[in-house]
KOLLO-587755 format. One record per atom (N, C-alpha, C, O, CB): residue number from 1; residue in one letter; chain; atom name; z negated, y negated, x negated. Coordinates in Angstrom, 2 decimals. Glycine has a CB too. Layout:
pos = NUM	code = A	unit = A	site = CA	Z = Z	Y = Y	X = X
...
end
This chain:
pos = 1	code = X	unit = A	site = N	Z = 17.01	Y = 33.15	X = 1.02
pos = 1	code = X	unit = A	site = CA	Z = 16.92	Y = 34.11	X = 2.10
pos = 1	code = X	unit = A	site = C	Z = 17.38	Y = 35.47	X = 1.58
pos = 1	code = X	unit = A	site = O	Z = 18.27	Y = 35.55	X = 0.73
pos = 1	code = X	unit = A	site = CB	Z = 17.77	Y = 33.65	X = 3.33
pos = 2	code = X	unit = A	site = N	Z = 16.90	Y = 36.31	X = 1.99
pos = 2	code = X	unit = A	site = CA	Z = 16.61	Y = 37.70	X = 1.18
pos = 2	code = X	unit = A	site = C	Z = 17.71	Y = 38.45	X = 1.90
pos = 2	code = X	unit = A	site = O	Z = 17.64	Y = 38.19	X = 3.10
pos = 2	code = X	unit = A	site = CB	Z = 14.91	Y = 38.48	X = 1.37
pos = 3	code = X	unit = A	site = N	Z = 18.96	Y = 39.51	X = 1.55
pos = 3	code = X	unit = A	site = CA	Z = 19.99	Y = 39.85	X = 2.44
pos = 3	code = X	unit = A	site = C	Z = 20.21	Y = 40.29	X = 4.04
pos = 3	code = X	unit = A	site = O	Z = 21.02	Y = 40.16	X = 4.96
pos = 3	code = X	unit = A	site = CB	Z = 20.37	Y = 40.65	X = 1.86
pos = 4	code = X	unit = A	site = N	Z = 18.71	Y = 41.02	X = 3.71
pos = 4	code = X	unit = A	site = CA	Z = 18.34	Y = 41.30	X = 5.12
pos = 4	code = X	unit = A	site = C	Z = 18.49	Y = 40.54	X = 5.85
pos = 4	code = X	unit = A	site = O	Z = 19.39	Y = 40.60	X = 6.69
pos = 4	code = X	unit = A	site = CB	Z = 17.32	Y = 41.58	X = 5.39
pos = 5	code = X	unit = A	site = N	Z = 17.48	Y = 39.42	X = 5.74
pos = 5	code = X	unit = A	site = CA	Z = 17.22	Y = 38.54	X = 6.75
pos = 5	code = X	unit = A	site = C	Z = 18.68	Y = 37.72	X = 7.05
pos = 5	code = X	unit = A	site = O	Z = 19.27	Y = 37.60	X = 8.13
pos = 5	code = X	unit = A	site = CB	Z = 15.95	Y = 37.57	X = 6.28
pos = 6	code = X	unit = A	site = N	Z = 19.08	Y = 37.17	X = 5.64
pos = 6	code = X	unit = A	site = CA	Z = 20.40	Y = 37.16	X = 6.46
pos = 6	code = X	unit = A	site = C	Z = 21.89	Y = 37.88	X = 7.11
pos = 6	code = X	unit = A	site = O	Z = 23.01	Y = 37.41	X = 7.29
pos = 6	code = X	unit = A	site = CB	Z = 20.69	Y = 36.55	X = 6.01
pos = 7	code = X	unit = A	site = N	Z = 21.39	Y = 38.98	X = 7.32
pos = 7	code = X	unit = A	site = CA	Z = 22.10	Y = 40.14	X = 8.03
pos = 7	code = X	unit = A	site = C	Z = 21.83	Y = 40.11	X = 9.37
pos = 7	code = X	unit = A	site = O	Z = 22.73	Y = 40.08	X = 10.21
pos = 7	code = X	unit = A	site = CB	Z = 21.72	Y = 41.47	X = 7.53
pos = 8	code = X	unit = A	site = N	Z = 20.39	Y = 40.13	X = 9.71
pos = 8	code = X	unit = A	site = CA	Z = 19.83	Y = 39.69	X = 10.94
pos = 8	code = X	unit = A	site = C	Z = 20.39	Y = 38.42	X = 11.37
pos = 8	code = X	unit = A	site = O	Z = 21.10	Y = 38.35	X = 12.38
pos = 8	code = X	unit = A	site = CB	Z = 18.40	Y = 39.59	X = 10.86
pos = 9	code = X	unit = A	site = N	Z = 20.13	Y = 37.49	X = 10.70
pos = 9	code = X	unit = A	site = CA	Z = 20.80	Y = 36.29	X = 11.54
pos = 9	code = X	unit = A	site = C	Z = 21.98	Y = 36.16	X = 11.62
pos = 9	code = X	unit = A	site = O	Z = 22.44	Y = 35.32	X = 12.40
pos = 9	code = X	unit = A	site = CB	Z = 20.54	Y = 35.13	X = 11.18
pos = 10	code = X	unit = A	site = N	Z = 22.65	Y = 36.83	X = 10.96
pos = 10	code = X	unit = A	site = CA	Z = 24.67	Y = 36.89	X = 11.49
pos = 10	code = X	unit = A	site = C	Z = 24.76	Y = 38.24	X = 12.48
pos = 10	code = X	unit = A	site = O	Z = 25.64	Y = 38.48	X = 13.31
pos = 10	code = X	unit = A	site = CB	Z = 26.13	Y = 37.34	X = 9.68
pos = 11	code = X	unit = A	site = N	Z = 23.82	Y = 38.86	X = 12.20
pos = 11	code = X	unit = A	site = CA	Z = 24.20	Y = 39.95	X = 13.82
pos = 11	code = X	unit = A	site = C	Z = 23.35	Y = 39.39	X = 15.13
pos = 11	code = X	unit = A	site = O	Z = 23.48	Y = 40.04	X = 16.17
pos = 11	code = X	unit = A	site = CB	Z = 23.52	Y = 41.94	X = 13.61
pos = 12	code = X	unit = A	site = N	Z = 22.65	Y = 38.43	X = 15.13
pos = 12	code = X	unit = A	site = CA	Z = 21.76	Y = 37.54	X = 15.57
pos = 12	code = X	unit = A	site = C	Z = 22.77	Y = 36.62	X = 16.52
pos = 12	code = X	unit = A	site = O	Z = 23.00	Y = 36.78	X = 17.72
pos = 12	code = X	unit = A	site = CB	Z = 20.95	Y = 36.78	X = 14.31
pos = 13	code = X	unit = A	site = N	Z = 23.24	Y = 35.75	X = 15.73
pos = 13	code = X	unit = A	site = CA	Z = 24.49	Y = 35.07	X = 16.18
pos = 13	code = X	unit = A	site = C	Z = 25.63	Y = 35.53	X = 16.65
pos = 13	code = X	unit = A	site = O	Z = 26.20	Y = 34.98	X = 17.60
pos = 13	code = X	unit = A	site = CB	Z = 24.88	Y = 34.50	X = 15.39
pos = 14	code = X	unit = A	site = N	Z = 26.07	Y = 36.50	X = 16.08
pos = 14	code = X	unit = A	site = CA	Z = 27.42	Y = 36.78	X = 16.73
pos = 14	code = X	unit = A	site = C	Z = 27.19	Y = 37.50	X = 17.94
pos = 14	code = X	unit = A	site = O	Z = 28.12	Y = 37.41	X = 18.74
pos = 14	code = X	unit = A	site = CB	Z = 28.40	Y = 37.59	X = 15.83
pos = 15	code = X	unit = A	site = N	Z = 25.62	Y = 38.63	X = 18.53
pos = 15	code = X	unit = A	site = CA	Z = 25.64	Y = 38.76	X = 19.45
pos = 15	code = X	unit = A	site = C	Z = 25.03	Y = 37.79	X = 20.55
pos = 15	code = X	unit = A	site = O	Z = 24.71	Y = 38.18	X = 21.67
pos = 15	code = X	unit = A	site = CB	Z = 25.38	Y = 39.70	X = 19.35
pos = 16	code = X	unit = A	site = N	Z = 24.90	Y = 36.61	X = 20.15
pos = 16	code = X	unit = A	site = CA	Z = 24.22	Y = 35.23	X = 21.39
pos = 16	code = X	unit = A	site = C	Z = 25.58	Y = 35.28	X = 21.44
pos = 16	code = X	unit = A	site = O	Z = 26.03	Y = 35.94	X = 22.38
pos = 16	code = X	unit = A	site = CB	Z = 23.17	Y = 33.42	X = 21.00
pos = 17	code = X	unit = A	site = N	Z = 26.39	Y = 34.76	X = 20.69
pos = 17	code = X	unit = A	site = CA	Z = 27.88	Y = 33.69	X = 20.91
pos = 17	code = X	unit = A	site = C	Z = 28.90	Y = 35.21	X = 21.47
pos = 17	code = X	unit = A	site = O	Z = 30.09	Y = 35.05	X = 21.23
pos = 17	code = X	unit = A	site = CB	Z = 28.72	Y = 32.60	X = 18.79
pos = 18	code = X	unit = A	site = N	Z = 28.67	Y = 36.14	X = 21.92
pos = 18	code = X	unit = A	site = CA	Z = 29.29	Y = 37.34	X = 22.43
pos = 18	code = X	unit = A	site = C	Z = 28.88	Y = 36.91	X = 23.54
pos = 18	code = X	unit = A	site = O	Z = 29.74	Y = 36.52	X = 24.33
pos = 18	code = X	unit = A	site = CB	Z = 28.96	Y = 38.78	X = 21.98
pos = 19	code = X	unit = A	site = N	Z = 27.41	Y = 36.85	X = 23.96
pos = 19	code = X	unit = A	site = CA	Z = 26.73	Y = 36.85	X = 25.67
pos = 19	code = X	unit = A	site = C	Z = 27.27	Y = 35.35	X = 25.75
pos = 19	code = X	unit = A	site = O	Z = 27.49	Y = 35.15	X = 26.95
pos = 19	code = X	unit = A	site = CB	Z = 24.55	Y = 37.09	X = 26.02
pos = 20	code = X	unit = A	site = N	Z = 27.46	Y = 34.62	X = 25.28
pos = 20	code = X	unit = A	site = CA	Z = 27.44	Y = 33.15	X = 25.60
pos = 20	code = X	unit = A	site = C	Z = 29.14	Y = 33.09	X = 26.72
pos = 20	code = X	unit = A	site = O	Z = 29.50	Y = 32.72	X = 27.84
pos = 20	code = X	unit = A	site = CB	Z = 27.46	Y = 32.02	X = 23.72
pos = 21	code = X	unit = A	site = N	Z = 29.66	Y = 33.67	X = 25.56
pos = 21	code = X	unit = A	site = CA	Z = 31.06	Y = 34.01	X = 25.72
pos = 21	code = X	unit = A	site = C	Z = 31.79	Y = 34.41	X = 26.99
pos = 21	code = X	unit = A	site = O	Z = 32.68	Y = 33.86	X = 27.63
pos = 21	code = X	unit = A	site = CB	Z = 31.25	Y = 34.96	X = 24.95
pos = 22	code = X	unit = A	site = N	Z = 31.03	Y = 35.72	X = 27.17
pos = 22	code = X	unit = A	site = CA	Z = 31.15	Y = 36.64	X = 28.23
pos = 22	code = X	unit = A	site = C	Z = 30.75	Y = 35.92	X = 29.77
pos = 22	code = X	unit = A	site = O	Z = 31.31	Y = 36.02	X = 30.87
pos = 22	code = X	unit = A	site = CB	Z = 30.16	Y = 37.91	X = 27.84
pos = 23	code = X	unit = A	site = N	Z = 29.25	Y = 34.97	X = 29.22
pos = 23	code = X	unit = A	site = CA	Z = 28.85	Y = 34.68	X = 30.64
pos = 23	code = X	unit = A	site = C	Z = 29.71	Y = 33.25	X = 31.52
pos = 23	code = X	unit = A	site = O	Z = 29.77	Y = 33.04	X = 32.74
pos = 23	code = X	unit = A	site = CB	Z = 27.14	Y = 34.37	X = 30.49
pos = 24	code = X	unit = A	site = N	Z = 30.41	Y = 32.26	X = 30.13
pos = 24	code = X	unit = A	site = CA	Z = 31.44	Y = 32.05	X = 29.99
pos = 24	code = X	unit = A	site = C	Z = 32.52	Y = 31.66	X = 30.74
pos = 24	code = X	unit = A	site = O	Z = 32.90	Y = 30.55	X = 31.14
pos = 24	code = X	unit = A	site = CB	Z = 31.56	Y = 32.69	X = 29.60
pos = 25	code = X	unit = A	site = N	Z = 33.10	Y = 33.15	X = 30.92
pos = 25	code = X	unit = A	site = CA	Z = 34.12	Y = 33.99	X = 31.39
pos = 25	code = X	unit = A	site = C	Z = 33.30	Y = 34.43	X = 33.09
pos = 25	code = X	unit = A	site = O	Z = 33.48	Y = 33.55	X = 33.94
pos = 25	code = X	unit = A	site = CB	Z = 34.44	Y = 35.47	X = 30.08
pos = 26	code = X	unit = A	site = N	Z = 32.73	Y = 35.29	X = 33.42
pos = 26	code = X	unit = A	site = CA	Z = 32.02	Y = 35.64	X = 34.46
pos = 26	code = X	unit = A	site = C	Z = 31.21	Y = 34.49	X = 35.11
pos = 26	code = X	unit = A	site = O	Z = 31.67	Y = 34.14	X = 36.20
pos = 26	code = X	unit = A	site = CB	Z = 31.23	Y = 36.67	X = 34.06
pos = 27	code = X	unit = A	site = N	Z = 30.23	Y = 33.91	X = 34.75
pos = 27	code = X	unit = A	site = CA	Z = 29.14	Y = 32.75	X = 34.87
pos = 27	code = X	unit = A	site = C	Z = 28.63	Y = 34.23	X = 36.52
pos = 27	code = X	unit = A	site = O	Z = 28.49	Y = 34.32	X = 37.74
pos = 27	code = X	unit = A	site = CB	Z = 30.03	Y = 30.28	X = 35.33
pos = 28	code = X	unit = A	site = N	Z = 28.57	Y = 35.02	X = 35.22
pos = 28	code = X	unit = A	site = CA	Z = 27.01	Y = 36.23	X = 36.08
pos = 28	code = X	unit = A	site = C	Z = 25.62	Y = 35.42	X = 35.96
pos = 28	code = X	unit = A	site = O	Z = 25.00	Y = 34.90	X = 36.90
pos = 28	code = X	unit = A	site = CB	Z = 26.57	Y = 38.16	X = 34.92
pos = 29	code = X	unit = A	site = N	Z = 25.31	Y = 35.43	X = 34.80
pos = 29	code = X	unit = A	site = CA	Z = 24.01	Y = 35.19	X = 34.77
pos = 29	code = X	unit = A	site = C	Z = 23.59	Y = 33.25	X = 34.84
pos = 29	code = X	unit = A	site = O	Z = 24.50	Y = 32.43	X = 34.68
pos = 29	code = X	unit = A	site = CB	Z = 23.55	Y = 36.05	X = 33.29
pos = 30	code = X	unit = A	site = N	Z = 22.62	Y = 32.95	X = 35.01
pos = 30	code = X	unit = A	site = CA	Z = 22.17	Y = 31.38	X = 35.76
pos = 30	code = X	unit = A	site = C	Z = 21.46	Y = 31.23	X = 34.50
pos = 30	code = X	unit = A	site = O	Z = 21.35	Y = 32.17	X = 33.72
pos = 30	code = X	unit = A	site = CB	Z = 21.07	Y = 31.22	X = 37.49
pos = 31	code = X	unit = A	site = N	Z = 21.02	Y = 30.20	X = 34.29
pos = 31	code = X	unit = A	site = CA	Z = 20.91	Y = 29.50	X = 32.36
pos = 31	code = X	unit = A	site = C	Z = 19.53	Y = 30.10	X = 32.37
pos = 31	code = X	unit = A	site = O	Z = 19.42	Y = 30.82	X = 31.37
pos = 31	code = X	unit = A	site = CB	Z = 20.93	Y = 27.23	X = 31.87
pos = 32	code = X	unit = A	site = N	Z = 18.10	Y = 30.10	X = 33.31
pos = 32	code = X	unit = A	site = CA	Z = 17.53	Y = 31.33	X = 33.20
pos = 32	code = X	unit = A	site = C	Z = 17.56	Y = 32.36	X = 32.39
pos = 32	code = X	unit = A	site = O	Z = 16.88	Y = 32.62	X = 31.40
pos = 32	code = X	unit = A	site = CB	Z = 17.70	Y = 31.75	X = 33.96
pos = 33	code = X	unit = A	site = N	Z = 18.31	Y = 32.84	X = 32.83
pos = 33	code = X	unit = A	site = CA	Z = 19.07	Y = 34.58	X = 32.64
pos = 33	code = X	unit = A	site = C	Z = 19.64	Y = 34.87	X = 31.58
pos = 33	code = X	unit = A	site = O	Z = 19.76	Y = 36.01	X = 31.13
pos = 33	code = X	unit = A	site = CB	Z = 20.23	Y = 35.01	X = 33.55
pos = 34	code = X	unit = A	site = N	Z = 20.13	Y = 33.67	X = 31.00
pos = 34	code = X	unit = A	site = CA	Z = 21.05	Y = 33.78	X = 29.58
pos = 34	code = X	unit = A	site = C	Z = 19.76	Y = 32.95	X = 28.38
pos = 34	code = X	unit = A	site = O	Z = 19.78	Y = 33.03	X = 27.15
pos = 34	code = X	unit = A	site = CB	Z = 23.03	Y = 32.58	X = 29.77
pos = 35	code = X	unit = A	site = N	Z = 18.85	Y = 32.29	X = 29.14
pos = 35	code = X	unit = A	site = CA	Z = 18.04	Y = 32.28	X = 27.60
pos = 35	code = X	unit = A	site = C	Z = 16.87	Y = 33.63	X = 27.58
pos = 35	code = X	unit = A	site = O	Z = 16.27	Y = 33.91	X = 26.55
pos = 35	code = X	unit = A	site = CB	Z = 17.00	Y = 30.50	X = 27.38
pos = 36	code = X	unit = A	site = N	Z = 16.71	Y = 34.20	X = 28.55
pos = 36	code = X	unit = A	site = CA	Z = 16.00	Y = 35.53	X = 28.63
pos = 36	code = X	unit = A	site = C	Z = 16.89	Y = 36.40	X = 27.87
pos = 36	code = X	unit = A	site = O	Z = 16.38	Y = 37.16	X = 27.06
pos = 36	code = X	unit = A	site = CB	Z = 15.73	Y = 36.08	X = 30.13
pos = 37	code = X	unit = A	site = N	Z = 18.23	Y = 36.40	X = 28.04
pos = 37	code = X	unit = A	site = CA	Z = 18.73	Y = 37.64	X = 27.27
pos = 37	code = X	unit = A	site = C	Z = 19.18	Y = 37.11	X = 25.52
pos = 37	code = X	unit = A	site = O	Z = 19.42	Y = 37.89	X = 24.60
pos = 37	code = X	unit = A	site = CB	Z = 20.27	Y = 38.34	X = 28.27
pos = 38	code = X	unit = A	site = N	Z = 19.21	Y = 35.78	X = 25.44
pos = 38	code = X	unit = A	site = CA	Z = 18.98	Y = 35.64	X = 24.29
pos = 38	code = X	unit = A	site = C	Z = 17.91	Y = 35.64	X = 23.36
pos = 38	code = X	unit = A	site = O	Z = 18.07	Y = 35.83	X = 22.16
pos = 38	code = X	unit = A	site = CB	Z = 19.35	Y = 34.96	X = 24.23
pos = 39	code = X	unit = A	site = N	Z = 16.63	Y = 35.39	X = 24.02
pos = 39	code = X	unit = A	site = CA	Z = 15.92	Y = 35.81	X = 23.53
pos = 39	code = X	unit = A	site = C	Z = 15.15	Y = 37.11	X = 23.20
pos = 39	code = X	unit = A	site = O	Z = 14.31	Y = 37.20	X = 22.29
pos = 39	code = X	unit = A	site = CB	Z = 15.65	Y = 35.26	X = 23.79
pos = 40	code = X	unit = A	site = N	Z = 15.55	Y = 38.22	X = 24.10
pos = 40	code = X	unit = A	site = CA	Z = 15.97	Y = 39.51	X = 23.71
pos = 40	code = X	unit = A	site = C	Z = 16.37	Y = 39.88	X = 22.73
pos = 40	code = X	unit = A	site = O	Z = 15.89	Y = 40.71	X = 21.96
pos = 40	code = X	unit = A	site = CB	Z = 16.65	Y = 39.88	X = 24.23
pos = 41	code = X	unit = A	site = N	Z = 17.56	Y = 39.13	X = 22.65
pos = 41	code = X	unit = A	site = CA	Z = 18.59	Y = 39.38	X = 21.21
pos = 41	code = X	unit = A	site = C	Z = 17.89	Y = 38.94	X = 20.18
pos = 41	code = X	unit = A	site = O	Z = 17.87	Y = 39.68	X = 19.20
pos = 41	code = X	unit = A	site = CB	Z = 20.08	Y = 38.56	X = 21.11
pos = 42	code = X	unit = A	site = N	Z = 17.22	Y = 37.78	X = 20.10
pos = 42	code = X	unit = A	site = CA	Z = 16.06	Y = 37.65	X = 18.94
pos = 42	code = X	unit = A	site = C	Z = 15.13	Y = 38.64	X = 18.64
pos = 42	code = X	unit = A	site = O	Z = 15.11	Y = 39.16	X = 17.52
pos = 42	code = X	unit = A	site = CB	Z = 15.21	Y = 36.61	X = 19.18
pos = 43	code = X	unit = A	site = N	Z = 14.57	Y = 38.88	X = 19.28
pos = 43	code = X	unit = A	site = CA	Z = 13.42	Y = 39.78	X = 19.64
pos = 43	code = X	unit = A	site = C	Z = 13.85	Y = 41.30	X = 18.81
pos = 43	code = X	unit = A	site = O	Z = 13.26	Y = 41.84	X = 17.87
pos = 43	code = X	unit = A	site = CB	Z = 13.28	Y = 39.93	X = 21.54
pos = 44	code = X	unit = A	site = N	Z = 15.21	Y = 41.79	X = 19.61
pos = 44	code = X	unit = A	site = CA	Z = 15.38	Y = 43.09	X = 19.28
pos = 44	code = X	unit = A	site = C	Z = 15.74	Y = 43.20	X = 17.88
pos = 44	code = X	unit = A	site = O	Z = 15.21	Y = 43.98	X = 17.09
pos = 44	code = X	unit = A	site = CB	Z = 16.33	Y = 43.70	X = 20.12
pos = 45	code = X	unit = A	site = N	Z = 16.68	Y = 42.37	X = 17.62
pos = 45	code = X	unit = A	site = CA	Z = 17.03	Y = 42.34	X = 15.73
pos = 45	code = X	unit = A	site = C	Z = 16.18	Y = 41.41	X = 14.68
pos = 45	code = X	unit = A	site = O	Z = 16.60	Y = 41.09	X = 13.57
pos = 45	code = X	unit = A	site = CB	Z = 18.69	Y = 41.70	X = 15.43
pos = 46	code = X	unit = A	site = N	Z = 15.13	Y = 41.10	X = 15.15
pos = 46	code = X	unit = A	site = CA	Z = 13.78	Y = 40.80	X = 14.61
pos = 46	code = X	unit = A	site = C	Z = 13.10	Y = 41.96	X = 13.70
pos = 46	code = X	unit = A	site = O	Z = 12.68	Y = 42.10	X = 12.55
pos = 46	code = X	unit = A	site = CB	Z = 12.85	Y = 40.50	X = 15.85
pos = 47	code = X	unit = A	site = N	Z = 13.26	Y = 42.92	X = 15.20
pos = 47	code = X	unit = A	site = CA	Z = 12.61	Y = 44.22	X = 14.73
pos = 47	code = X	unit = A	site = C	Z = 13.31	Y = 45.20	X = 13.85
pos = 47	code = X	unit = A	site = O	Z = 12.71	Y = 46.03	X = 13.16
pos = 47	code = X	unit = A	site = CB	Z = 12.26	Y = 44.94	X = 15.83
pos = 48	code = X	unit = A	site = N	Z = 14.71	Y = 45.05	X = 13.93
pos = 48	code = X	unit = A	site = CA	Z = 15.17	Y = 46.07	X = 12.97
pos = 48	code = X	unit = A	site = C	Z = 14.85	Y = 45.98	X = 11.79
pos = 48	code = X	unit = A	site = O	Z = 14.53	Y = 44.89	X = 11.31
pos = 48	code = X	unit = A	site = CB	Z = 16.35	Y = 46.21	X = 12.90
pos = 49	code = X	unit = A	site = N	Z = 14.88	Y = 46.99	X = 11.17
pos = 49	code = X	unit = A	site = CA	Z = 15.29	Y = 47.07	X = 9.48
pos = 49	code = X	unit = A	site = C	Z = 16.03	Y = 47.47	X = 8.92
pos = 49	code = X	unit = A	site = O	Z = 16.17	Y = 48.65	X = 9.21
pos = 49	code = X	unit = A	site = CB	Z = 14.75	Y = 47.49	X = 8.76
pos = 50	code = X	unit = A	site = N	Z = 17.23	Y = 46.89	X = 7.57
pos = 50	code = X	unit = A	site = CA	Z = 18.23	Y = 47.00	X = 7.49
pos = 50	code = X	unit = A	site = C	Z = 18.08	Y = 47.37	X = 6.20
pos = 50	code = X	unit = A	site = O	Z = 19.07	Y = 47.66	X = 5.53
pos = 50	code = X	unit = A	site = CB	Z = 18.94	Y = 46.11	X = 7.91
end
């Protein structure tokens, strides 16, 4: 795995297990809601380039 990519997947992870965390703590969002915003989080640092 090439550094990038694994740069992406540790900023990947640590921001799911941040929302995981948070929702957690609150239980705002309904399991719905938390695989929509995780998959966001895929999505968005997919696209970066590092």
């Amino acid at each position: 795995m090439s550094d990038a990519n694994e740069k992406k997947l540790n900023t990947m992870k640590a921001k799911i297990l941040k929302a995981e965390q948070e929702n957690l703590k609150t239980r705002e969002k309904t399991n719905d809601q938390m695989v929509e915003s995780i998959r966001r989080i895929i999505n968005d640092e997919a696209k970066k380039n590092y």
